[in-house]
C-alpha positions as CSV (number, residue, x, y, z in Angstrom):
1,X,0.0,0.0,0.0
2,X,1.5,3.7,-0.8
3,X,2.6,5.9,1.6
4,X,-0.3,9.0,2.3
5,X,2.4,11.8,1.0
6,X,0.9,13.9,3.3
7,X,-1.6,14.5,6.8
8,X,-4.6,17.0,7.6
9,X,-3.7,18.1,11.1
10,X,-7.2,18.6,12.8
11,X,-8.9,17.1,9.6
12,X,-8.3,20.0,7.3
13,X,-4.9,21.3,7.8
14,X,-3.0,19.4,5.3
15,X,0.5,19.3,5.1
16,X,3.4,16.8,4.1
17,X,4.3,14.2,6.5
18,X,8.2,14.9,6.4
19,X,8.8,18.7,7.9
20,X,11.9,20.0,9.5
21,X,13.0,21.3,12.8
22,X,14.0,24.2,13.4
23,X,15.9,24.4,16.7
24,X,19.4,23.3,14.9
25,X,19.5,26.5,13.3
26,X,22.2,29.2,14.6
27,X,20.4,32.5,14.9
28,X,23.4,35.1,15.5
29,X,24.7,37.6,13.3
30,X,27.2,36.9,10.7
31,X,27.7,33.9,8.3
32,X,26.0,31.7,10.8
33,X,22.8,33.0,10.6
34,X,22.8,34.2,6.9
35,X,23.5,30.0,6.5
36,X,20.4,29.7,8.5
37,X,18.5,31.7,6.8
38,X,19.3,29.7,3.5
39,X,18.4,26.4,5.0
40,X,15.2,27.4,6.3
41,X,14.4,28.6,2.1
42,X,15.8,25.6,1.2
43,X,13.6,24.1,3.1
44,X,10.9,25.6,1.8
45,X,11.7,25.1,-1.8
46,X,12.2,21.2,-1.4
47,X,8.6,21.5,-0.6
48,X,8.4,21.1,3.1
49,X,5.2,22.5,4.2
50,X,5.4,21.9,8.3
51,X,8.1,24.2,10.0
52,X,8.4,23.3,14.3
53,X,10.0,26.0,16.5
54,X,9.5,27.3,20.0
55,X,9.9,30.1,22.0
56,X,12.3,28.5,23.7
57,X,14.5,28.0,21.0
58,X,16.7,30.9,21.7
59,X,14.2,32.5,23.6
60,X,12.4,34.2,20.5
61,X,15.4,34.3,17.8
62,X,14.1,31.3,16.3
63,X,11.1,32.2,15.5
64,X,12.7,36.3,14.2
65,X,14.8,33.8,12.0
66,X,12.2,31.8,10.5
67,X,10.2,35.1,9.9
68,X,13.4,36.8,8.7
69,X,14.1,33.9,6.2
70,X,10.4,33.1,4.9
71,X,7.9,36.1,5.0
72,X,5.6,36.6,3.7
73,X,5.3,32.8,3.8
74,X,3.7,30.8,1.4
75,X,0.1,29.4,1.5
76,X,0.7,26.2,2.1
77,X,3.0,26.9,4.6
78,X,2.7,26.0,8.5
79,X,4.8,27.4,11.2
80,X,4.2,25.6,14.5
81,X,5.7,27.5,17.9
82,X,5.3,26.1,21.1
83,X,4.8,27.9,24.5
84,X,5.1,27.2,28.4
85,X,9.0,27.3,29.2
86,X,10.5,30.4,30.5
87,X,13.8,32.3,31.7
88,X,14.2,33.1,35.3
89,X,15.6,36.8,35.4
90,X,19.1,34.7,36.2
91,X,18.5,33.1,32.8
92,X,17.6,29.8,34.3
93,X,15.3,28.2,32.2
94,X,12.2,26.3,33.6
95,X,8.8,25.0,32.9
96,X,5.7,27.8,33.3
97,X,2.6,27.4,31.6
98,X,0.6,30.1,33.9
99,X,-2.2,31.5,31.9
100,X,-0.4,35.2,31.8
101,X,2.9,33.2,30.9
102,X,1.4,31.7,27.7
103,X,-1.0,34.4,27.0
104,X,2.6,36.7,27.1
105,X,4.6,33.8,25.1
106,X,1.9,33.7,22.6
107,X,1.5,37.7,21.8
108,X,5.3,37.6,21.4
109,X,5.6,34.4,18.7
110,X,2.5,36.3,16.7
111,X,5.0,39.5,16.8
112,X,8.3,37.8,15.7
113,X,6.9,35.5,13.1
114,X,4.5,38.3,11.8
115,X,1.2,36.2,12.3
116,X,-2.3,37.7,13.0
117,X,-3.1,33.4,13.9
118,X,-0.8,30.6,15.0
119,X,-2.2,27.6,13.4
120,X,-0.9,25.0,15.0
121,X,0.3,26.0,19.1
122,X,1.6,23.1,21.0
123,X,2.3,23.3,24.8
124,X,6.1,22.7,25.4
125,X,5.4,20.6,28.6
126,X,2.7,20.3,31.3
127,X,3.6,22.6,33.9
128,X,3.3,19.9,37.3
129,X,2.7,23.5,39.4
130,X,-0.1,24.9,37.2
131,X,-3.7,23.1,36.7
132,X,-3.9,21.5,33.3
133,X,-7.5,23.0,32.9
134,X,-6.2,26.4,33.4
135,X,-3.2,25.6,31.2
136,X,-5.1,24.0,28.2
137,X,-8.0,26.8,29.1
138,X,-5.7,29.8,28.3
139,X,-5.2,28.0,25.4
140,X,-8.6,27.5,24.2
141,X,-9.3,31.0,24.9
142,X,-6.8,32.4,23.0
143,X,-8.2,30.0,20.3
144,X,-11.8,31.8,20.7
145,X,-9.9,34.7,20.5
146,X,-8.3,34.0,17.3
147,X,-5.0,33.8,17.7
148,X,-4.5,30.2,17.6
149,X,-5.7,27.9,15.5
150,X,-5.3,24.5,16.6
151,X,-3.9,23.2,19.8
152,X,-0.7,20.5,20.5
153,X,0.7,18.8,22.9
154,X,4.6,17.9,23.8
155,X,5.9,15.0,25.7
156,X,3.2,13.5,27.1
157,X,1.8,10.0,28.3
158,X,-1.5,8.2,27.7
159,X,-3.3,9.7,30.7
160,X,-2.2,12.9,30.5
161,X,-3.1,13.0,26.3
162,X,-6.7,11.3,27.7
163,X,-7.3,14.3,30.2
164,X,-5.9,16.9,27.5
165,X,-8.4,15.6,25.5
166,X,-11.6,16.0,28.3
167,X,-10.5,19.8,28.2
168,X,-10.2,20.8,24.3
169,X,-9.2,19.2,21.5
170,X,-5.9,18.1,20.6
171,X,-4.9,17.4,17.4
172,X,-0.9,17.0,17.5
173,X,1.6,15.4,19.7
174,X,5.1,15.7,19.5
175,X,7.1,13.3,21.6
176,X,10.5,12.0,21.6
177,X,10.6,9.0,19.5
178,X,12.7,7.3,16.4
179,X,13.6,3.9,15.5
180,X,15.9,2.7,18.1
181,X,13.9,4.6,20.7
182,X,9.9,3.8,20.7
183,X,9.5,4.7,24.7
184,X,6.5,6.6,23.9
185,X,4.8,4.0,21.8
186,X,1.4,3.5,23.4
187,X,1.2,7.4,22.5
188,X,1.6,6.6,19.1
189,X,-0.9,4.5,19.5
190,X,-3.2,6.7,21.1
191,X,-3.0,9.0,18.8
192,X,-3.7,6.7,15.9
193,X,-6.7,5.5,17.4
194,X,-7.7,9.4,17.5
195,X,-6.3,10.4,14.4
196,X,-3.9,12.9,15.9
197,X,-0.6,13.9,14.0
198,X,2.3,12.3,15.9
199,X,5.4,14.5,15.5
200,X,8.5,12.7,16.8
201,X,11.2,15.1,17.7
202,X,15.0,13.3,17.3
203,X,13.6,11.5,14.7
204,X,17.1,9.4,14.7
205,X,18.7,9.1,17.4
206,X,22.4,10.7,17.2
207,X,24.5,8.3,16.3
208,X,22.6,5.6,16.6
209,X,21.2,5.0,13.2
210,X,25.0,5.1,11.8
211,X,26.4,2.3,14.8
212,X,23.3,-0.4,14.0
213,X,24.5,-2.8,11.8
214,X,21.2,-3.8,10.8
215,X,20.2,-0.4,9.5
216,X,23.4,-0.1,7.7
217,X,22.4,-3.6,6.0
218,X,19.1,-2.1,4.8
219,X,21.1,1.4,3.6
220,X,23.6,-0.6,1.8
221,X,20.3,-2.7,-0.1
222,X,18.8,0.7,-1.1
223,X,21.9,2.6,-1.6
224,X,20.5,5.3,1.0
225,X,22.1,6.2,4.4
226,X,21.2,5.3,7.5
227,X,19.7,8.5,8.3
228,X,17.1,7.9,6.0
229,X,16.3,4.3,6.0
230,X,15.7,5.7,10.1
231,X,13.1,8.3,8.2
232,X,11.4,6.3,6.0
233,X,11.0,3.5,8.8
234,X,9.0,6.0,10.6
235,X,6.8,7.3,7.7
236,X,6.2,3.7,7.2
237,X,5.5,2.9,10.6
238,X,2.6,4.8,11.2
239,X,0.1,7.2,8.7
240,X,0.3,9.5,11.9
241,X,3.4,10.1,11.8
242,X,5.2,13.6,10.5
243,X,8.7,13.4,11.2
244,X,10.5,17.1,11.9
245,X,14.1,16.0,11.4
246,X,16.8,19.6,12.2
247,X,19.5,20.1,10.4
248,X,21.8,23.2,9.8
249,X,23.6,21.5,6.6
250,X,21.9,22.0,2.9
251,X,23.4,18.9,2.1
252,X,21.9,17.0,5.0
253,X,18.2,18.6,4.4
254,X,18.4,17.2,1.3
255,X,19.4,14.1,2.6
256,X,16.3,14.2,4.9
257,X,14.0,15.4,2.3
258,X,14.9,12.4,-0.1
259,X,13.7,9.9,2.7
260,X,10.1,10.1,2.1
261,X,11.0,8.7,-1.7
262,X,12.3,6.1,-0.2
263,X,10.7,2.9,0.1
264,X,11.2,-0.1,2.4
265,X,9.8,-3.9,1.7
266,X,8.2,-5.9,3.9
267,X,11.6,-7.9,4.4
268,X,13.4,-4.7,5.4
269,X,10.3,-3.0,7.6
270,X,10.5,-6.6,9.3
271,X,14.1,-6.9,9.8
272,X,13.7,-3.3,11.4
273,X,10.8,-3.6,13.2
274,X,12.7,-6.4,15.1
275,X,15.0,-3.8,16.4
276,X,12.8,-3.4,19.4
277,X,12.0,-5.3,22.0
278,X,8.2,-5.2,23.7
279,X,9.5,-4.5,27.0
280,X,10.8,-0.9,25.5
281,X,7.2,-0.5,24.5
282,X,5.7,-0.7,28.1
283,X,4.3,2.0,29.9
284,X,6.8,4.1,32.0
């Protein structure tokens, strides 16, 4: 059966299931950022349609960067930030998801990426010292309001997706998760059953992908690189699944982008499927 090219977040958002992550990107002045800037339009003109960044991703210059490199952006583009992390005035960093916090957080990412709506806002984390209802209620409200479009979630568990959902609709996840690391699968699964985009952030795990002999088996049979046989396994894996792999490199965006060509046979999905054992798959 082919591979769905693409995903409608929310059931009418569509976008293609292989985007890119933006946090790699250097954002200071000089070469480094004007290299930035080309791989986030390079991006772009590979035909990635889903961009992830965060305000905590230098604390704002991610998302001036992204805004910098691509606006007025182009129809089919989405931008997704995510709010509810903060800097203590002694730049400690730290989880904070009070409503004024991500009301703040959210007027700010409209202002650097030059958005009247956000259309896909994803808290960062749960915030343990703020009720969820009031978390994921400043969040609907700013929805009501207009300002966001759709809400997200970030590293979460069954239960706490479950009472997410009992509050407003959720229509994204993005946990960590890749081949040699499927801690979160029941979330996958969760979301499946719900038909809510799963975006796995450290798509391949650093390092990994290159060391595992058995992924450098099926590279060698398809005369791709680990990284990508890593990719495709995950596009293949699940039809909710929309990988965000970051990169600073041209050469290894295009490396990225070229996975969701790629296609793996029942042999090779077996062989990598194996990988994992059922224990990893357990509940933690």
């Amino acid at each position: 059966m082919p591979l769905a090219p693409t995903f409608r977040i929310g059931g009418d958002l569509e976008v293609r299931r292989l985007g890119f992550g933006a946090m790699r990107l250097p954002t200071e002045a000089g070469e480094a950022r004007t290299a930035s800037l080309a791989v986030a339009r390079r991006a772009v003109e590979l035909g990635i349609t889903l961009i992830d960044t965060a305000h905590m991703y230098g604390w704002g210059a991610n998302e001036e960067l992204l805004a910098e490199a691509l606006h007025p952006y182009p129809s089919d583009l989405l931008v997704t930030t995510k709010v509810g992390v903060a800097r203590s005035a002694s730049g400690e960093w730290g989880l904070d998801a009070r409503p004024e916090v991500l009301r703040d957080q959210v007027d700010q990412a409209l202002r650097r990426l030059r958005l009247d709506r956000i259309e896909l806002l994803q808290l960062h984390r749960i915030d343990p010292e703020t009720p969820l209802a009031d978390q994921l209620g400043t969040l609907s409200e700013l929805r009501s309001e207009g300002k966001v479009g759709r809400i997200g979630l970030s590293e979460v568990t069954v239960a706490e997706l479950d009472e997410a959902r009992s509050i407003v609709d959720i229509v994204s996840v993005q946990n960590r998760y890749n081949l040699l690391d499927r801690e979160h699968e029941p979330v996958l699964k969760a979301c499946e059953a719900a038909d809510i985009a799963f975006l796995p952030w450290r798509p391949v795990a650093p390092g990994a992908a290159d060391a595992n002999a058995e992924i450098n088996a099926v590279a060698a049979e398809l005369d791709a690189t680990p990284t990508q046989v890593a990719l495709a396994w995950l596009l293949a894996h699940s039809p909710v699944i929309l990988p965000i792999p970051g990169t600073a490199s041209p050469t290894h965006l295009e490396e990225n982008v070229a996975a969701a060509d790629l296609r793996l046979t029942p042999d090779q999905l077996s062989r990598l499927d194996g990988l994992f054992s059922s224990e990893a798959a357990a509940p933690r």
